[in-house]
C-alpha positions as a Markdown table, in Angstrom:
| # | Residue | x | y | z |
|---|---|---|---|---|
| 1 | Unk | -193.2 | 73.6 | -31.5 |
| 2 | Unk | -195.8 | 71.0 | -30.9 |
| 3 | Unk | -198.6 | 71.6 | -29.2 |
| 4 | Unk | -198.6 | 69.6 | -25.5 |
| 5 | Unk | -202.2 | 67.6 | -25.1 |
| 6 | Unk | -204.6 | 68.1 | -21.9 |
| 7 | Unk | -203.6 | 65.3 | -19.5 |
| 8 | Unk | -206.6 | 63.3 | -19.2 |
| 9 | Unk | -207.6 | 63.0 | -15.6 |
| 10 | Unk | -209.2 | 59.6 | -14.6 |
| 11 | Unk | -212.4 | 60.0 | -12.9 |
| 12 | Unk | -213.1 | 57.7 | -9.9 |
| 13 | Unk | -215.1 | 55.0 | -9.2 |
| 14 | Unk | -217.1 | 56.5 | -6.4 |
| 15 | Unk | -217.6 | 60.4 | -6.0 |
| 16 | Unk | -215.9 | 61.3 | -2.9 |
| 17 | Unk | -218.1 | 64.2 | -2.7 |
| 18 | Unk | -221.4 | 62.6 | -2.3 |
| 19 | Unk | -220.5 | 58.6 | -2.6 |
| 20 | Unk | -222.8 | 57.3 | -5.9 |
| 21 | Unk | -221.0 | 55.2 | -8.2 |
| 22 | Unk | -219.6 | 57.4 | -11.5 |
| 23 | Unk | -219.5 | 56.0 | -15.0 |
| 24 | Unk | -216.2 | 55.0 | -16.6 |
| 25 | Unk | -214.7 | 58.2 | -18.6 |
| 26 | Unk | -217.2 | 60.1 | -17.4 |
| 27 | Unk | -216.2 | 64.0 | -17.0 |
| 28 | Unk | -218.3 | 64.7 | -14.3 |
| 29 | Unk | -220.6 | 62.8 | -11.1 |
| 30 | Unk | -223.9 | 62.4 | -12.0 |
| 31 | Unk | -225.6 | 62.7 | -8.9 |
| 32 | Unk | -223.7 | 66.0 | -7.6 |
| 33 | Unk | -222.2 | 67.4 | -10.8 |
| 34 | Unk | -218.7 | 67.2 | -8.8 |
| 35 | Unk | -215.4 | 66.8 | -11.2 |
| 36 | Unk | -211.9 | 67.0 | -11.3 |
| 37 | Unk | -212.0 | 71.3 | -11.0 |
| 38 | Unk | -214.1 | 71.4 | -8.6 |
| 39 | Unk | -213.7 | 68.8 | -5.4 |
| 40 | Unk | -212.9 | 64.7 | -6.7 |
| 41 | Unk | -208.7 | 65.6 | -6.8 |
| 42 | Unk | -207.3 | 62.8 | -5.0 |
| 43 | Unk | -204.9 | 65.6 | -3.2 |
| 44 | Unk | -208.1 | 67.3 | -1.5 |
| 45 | Unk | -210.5 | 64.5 | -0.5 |
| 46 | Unk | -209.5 | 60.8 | 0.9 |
| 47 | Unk | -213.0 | 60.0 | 1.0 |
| 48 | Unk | -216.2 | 60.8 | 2.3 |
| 49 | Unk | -216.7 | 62.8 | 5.3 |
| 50 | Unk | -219.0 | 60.8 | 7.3 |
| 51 | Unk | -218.9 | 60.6 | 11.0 |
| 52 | Unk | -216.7 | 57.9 | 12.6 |
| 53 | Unk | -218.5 | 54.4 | 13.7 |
| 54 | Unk | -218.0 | 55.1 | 17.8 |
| 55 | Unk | -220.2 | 58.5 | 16.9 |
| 56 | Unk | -222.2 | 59.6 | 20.2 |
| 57 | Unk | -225.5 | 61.5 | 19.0 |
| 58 | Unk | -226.2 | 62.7 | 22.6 |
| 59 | Unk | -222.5 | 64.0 | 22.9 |
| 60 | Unk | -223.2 | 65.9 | 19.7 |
| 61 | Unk | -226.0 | 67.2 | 20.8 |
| 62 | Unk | -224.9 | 68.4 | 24.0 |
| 63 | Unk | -221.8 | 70.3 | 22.0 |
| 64 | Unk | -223.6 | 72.0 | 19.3 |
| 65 | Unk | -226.9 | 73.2 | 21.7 |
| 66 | Unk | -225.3 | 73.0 | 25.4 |
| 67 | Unk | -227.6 | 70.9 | 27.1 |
| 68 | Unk | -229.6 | 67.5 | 26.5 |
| 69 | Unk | -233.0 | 67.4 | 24.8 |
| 70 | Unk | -235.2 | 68.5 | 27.0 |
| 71 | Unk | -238.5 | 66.7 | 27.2 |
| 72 | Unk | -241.7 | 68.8 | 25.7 |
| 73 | Unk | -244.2 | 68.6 | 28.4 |
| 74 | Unk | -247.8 | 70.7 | 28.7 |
| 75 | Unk | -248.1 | 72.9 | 31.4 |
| 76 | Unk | -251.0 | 72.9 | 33.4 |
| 77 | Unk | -252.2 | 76.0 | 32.5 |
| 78 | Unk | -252.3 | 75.7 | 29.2 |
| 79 | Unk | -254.1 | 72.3 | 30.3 |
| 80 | Unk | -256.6 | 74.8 | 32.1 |
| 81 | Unk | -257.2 | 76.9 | 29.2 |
| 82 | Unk | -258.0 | 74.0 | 26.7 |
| 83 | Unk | -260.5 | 72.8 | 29.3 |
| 84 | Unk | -262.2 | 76.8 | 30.1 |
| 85 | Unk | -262.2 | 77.5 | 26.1 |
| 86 | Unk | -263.9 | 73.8 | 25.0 |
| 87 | Unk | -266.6 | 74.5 | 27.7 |
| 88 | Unk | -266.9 | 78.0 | 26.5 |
| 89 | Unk | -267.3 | 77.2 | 22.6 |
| 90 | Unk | -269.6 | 74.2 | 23.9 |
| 91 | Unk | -271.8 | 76.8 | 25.5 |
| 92 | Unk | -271.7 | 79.4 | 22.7 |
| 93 | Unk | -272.5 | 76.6 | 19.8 |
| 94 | Unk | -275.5 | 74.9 | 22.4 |
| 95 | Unk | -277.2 | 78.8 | 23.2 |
| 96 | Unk | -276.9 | 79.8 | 19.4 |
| 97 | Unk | -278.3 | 76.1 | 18.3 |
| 98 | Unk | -281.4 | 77.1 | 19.9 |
C-alpha cells in the first residue's frame, strides 16, 4: 500500500482573518498567526468582516446603548463647590503663610 501524501493547502494572498498581505507558501499569517486549521478555509470566511460602506455610527450607537450620546455638561453645584473649596484652600494657604 502506498502511503497517500498531505494535500498541500494553498495559503492566500491576504489573511481573511485580519487583512495583511501573507508570504507565498507560507504555513501560517504573520500578523495574526491564523492558518488553514484554524480560520483562512475558503468554506468559512469570504472575506473580512468589516462594516458595510452606508454604516450609520449614530444608528449603532443608539442599538447597542439605547439612546444617543448624551452631552457631558457640569452641574452647577459642582460649579459652586469648585468655587467654595478654591476660596477655602486660598484662605488656609494665605493664614498659614503668615
Amino acid at each position: 500500500m502506498a502511503k497517500q501524501e498531505p494535500r498541500k493547502v494553498r495559503a492566500p494572498d491576504v489573511c481573511p482573518v485580519c487583512g495583511e498581505d501573507v508570504p507565498p507558501n507560507a504555513l501560517a499569517c504573520p500578523e495574526c498567526g491564523a492558518d488553514h486549521e484554524s480560520g483562512w478555509k475558503e468554506s468559512t470566511y469570504d472575506g473580512l468582516d468589516l462594516p458595510d460602506d452606508d454604516f450609520d455610527y449614530d444608528e449603532f450607537v443608539q442599538q447597542e446603548f439605547g439612546s444617543s450620546i448624551k452631552p457631558t455638561a457640569i452641574k452647577l453645584r459642582w460649579w459652586i463647590t469648585a468655587i467654595i473649596l478654591i476660596i477655602l484652600f486660598t484662605a488656609i494657604y494665605l493664614y498659614c503663610g503668615r
